[in-house]
N, C-alpha and C positions, 0 to 999 in steps of 0.2 A: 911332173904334174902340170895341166895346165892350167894357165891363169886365164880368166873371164872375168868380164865387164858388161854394162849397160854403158851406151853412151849417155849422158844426160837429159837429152830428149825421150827419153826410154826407148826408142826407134829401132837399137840396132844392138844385138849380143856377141860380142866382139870376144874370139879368144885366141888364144896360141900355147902351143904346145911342139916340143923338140922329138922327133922319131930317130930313133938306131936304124933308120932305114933311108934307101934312096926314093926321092919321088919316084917313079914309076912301082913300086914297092905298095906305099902308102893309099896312089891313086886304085891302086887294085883290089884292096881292102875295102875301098868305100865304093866300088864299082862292080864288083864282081859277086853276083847272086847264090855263089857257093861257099864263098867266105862271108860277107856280111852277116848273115844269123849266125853264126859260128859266137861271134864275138858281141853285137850288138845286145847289150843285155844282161839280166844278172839274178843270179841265184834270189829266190824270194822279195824279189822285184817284179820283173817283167822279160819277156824274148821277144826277139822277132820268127817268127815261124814259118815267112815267106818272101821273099825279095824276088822281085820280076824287072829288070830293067831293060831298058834299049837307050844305051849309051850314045845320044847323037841329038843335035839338036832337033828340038820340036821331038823329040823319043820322051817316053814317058815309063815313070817308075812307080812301083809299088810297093808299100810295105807294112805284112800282115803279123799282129803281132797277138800276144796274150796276158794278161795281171797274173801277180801271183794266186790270185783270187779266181782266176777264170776267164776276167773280162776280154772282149775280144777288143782289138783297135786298130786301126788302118793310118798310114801317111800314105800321102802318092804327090807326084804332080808330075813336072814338065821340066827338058834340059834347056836352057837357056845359052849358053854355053860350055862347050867339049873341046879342052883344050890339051891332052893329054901329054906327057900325065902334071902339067902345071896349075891345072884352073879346071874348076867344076862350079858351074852355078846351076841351081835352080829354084823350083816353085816348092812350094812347102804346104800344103793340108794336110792337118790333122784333123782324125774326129772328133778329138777332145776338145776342140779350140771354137767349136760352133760356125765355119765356114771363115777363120780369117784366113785369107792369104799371104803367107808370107815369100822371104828366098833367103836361100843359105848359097853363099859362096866359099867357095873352099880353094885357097893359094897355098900352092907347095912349093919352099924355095928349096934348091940344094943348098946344105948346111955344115960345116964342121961332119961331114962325112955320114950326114942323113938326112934329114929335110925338118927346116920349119915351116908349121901347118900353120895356116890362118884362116880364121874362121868369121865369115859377117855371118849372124842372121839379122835378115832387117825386115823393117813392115808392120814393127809392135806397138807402131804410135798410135795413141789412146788408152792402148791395152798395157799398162803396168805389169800385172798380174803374172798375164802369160809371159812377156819379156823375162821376169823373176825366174819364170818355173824354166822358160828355159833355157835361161844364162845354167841353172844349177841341171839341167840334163844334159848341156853339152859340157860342164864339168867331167860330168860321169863318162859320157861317150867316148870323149876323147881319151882318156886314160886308159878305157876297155880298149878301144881301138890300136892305142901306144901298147898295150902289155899284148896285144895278139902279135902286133907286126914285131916287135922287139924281141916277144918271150916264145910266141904259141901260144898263150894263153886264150882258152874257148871260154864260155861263159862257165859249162861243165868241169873245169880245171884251176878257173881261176877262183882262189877265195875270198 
């Protein structure tokens, strides 16, 4: 399970979590536009229903998603740094968010025979709220993410 944080300035959603997998394993999961919807997601929640990336700096990603309810919703932004498979940063829009900008960094060390992930997102200063919401969705993400790379588990399989 991973553990999450706000730093005290509410600025930045800090987490970690341990994979049964080697980094370039994990990097592939979060990078690769045929596995991510796979896993990204959860029954009477929400999916992602589209992922379009170009893995490279200044490359830009997309990702199209749906509510259990219907709703449609988009993330995208920009690679800031491609460091494979140790280091992924980038820009972070969402449309729920009403235009903030943020960036998620993502650090994979080799670990006790998998990798530990670390996770900044930063850029919530001012914004409590969204910080809140999504300290408690990369709770979520990361665990889907851990039970696809560890188990197989798709969002379809997993309960």
């Amino acid at each position: 399970m991973a553990t999450v944080a706000i730093t005290p300035d509410q600025d930045t959603v800090l987490a970690e979590i341990h994979i049964a997998a080697p980094p370039a394993r994990v990097f592939q999961a979060i990078t690769d536009p045929r596995q991510l919807p796979q896993w990204w997601g959860q029954k009477g929640m929400y999916r992602c229903t589209k992922f379009e990336t170009d893995v490279r700096v200044r490359g830009q990603w997309l990702s199209l998603g749906v509510s259990d309810t219907g709703e449609k919703f988009q993330v995208s932004g920009e690679y800031l740094e491609v460091d494979p498979p140790r280091l992924l940063v980038y820009t972070w829009i969402a449309s729920w968010t009403a235009g903030l900008r943020t960036t998620v960094r993502w650090e994979l060390e080799p670990l006790s025979g998998g990798t530990l992930l670390k996770l900044h997102h930063s850029g919530f200063a001012g914004n409590a709220d969204a910080a809140k919401n999504h300290a408690q969705g990369w709770q979520l993400v990361l665990g889907w993410m851990q039970a696809f790379v560890d188990r197989g588990e798709t969002i379809d399989t997993r309960s």
